[in-house]
C-alpha positions in Angstrom: 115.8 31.6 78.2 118.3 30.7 75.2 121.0 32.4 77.2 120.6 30.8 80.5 120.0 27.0 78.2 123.5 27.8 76.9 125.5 28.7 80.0 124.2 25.6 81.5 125.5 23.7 78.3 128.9 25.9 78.7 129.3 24.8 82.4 128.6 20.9 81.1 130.5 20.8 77.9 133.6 21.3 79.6 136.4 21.2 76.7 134.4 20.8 73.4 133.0 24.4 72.8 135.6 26.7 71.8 136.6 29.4 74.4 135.6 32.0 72.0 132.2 30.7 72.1 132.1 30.0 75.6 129.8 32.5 77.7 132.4 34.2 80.0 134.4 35.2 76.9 131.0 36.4 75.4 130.3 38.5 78.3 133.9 40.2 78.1 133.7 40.8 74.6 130.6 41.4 73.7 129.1 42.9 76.6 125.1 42.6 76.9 125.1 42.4 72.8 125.4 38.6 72.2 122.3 35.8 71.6 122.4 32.5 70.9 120.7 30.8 68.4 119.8 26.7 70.1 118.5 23.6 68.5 116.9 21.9 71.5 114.4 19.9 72.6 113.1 19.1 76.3 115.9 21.6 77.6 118.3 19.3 76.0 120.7 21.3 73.5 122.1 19.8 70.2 123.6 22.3 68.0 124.4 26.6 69.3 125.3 29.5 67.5 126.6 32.3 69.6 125.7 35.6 68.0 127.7 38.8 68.5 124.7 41.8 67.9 126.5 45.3 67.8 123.5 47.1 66.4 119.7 45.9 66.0 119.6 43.1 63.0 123.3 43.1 62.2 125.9 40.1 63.1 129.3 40.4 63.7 132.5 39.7 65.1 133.5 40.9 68.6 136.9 42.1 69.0 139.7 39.9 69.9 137.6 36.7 68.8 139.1 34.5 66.0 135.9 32.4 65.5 132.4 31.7 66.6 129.8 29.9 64.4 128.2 26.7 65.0 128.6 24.1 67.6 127.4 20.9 67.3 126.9 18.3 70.2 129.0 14.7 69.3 126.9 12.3 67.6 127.0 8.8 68.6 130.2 6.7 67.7 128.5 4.4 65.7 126.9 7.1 63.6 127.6 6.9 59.2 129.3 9.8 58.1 126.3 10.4 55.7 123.9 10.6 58.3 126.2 12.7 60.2 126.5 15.4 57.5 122.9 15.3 56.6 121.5 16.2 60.2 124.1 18.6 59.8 123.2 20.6 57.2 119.7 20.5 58.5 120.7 21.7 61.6 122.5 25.0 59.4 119.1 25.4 57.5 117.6 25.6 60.5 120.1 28.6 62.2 120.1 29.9 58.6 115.7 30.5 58.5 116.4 32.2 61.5 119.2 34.6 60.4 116.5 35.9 58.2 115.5 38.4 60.2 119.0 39.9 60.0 120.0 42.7 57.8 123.7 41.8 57.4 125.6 38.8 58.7 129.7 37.9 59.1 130.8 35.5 61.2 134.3 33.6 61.6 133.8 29.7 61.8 136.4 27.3 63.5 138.2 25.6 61.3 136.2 21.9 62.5 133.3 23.6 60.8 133.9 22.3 57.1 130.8 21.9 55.7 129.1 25.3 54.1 127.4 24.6 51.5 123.5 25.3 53.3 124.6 28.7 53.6 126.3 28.6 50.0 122.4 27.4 48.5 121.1 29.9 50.6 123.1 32.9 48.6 125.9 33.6 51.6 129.3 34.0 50.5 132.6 32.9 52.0 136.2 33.6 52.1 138.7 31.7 53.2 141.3 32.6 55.4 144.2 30.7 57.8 145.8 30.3 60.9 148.4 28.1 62.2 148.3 25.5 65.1 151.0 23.3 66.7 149.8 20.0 67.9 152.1 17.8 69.9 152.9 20.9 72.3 153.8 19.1 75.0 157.2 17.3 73.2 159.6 20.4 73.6 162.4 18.2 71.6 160.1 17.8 68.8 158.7 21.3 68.4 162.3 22.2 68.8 163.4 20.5 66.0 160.2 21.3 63.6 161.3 24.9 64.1 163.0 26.7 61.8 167.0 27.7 62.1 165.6 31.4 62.1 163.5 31.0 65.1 165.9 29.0 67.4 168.6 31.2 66.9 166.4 34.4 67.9 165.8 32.0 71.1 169.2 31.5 71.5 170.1 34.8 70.9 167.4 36.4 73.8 169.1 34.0 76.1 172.0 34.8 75.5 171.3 38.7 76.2 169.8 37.9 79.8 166.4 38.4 78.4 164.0 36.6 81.3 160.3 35.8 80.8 158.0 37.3 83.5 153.9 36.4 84.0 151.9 38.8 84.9 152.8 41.7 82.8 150.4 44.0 83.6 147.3 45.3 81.2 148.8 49.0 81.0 152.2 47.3 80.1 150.9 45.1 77.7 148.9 47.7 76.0 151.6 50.1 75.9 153.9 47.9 73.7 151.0 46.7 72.0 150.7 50.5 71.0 154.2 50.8 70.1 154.4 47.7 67.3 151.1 49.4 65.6 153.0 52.6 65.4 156.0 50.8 63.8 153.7 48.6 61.3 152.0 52.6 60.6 148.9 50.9 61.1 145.8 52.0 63.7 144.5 49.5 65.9 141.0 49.2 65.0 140.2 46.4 68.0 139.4 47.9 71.7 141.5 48.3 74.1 138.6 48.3 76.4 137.8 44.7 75.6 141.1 43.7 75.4 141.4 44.9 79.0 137.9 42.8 80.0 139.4 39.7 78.3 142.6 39.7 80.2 141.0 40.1 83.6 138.5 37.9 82.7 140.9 35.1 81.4 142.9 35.8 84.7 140.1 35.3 86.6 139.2 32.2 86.0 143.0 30.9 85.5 142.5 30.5 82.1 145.1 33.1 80.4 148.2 35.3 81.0 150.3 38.0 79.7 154.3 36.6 78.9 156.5 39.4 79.1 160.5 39.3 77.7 162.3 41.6 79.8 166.2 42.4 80.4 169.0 42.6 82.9 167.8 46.4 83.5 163.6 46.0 83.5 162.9 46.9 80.2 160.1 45.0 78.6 160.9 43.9 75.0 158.4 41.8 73.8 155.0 40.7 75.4 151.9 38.2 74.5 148.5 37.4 75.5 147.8 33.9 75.5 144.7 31.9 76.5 143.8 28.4 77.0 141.0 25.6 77.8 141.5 21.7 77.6 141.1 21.4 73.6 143.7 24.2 72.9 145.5 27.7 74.0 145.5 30.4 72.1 147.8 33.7 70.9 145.2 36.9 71.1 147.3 39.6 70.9 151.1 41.0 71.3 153.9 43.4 70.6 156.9 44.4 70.8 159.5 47.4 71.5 161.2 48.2 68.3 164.1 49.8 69.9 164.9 46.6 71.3 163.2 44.3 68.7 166.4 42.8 67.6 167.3 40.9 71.0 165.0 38.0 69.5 162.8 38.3 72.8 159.4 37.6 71.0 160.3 34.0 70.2 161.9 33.4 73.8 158.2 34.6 74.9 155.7 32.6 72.5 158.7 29.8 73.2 158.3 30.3 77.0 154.4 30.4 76.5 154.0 27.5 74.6 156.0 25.3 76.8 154.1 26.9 79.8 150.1 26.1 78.6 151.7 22.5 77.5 150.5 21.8 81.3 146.8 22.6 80.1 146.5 21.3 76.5 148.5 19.7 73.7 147.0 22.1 70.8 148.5 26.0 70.1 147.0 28.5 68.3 148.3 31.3 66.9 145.5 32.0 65.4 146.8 33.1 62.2 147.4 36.4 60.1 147.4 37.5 56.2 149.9 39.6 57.3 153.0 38.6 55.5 155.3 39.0 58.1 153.2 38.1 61.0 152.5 35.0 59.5 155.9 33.5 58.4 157.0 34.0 62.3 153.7 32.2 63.0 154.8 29.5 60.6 158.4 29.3 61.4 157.4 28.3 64.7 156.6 24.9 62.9 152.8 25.4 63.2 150.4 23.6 60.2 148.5 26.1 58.4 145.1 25.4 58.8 142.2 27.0 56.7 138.4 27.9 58.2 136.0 30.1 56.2 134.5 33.5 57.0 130.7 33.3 56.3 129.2 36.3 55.3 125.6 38.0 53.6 124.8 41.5 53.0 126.6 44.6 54.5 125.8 46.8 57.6 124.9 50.3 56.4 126.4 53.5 56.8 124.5 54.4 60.2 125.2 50.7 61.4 129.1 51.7 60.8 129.1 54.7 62.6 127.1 53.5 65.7 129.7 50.1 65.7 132.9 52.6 65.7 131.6 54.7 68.3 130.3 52.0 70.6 133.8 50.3 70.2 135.1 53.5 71.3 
């Protein structure tokens, strides 16, 4: 019943819910294991919280997913801010009593959610991380100019080497590159390529995301990205690079090329962020603000929980 309530409130609230929180991108990623928590009343819903379930009594993040948490429906315009944060925070003790039943809980908020403290009385912790958004996207002279020198002259420079900018890269394509920046970082993807494959022919689907690939004069794919996008915002999931040819400056030309592209869907761009030092500074160069939003988190999953996570995601 709460699932069926919320696609019906997906399928109204056209642009406000998040498109990680939006029920087709819980079906990709999650599968069957998502719920929704509802505040309602006479079928009419106020406030949701999507719930990724992996194992029995444990929440947590699906793969590919920046943020979930709460999402609450706009209060009227004439409505004091007081008011406003005090039905709130009722609303959050009121998800939070039912999150009791769960063992272990983690769970990404978007970064309009800036009020925590009900789960911060009711012994949660948080930590706060960052990601970086462009607003204004559809100005191409003014992005131009916030970028940095670095950034425009790898633009310049992909250009310059004949490097053209494809859609439709294909998911085997897109993968494979993916693969090959992991292996030059020496670090093990730990996210699924199976739901990474869901999410792109999902996304593709409903005409709501494409791969961008940067490719030269004789086919070879340099750089690729997987972007996504509603009204409210599009957003960078994944991407890579070869890094045999990582110096042509063709992963700018593409998030460029990809920006400029969505600008005909939405005027917000998310690159949703990394603490990875040099992932973020080319996030940042881009001229994106960083913006903070709060992990939200109580108790651990146990050791059996763990195991049974890794080898579903498997």
């Amino acid at each position: 019943m709460s699932k069926d309530l919320y696609r019906a409130l997906c399928t109204e609230e056209d642009n406000s819910i998040p498109v990680f929180s939006r029920d087709w991108w819980l079906d990709a990623a999650c599968g069957d294991d998502w719920d929704v928590l509802l505040e309602e009343k006479d079928n009419k819903v106020y406030a949701a919280m999507p719930l990724y379930v992996p194992c029995k009594y444990i929440v947590s993040m699906p793969h590919y997913t920046q943020t979930m948490g709460i999402w609450f429906a706009a209060e009227a315009a004439d409505t004091k801010y007081s008011s406003l944060l005090g039905h709130r925070q009722a609303i959050c003790e009121n998800f939070i009593e039912k999150l009791r039943s769960y063992k272990s809980y983690l769970q990404n908020f978007s970064h309009e959610f800036t009020d925590w403290l009900p789960f911060y009385w009711d012994g949660y912790s948080q930590m706060t991380r960052y990601t970086y958004i462009l607003h204004g996207i559809k100005n191409f002279e003014k992005l131009w100019l916030d970028m940095s020198q670095h950034t425009r002259r790898n633009i310049k420079k992909a250009k310059e080497e004949s490097i053209v900018v494809r859609h439709g890269v294909t998911a085997d394509d897109f993968l494979e590159i993916q693969a090959l920046t992991f292996k030059r970082q020496k670090k093990k993807n730990i996210q699924s390529d199976a739901v990474l494959r869901r999410l792109i022919n999902a996304a593709r689907k409903r005409g709501q995301g494409e791969i961008f690939g940067g490719y030269d004069d004789a086919g070879n794919l340099h750089a690729a990205a997987f972007i996504v996008w509603q009204k409210s915002s599009a957003y960078y999931i994944a991407g890579g690079g070869d890094p045999v040819l990582r110096s042509s400056g063709a992963h700018s030309l593409v998030m460029w090329d990809a920006i400029k592209h969505v600008s005909r869907y939405t005027d917000t761009f998310d690159f949703e962020g990394s603490m990875i030092r040099g992932v973020e500074r080319f996030f940042r160069e881009f001229g994106a603000v960083q913006t903070p939003y709060f992990v939200i988190t109580r108790g651990k999953p146990g050791f059996m929980d763990r195991v049974h996570m890794k080898l579903k995601n498997r």
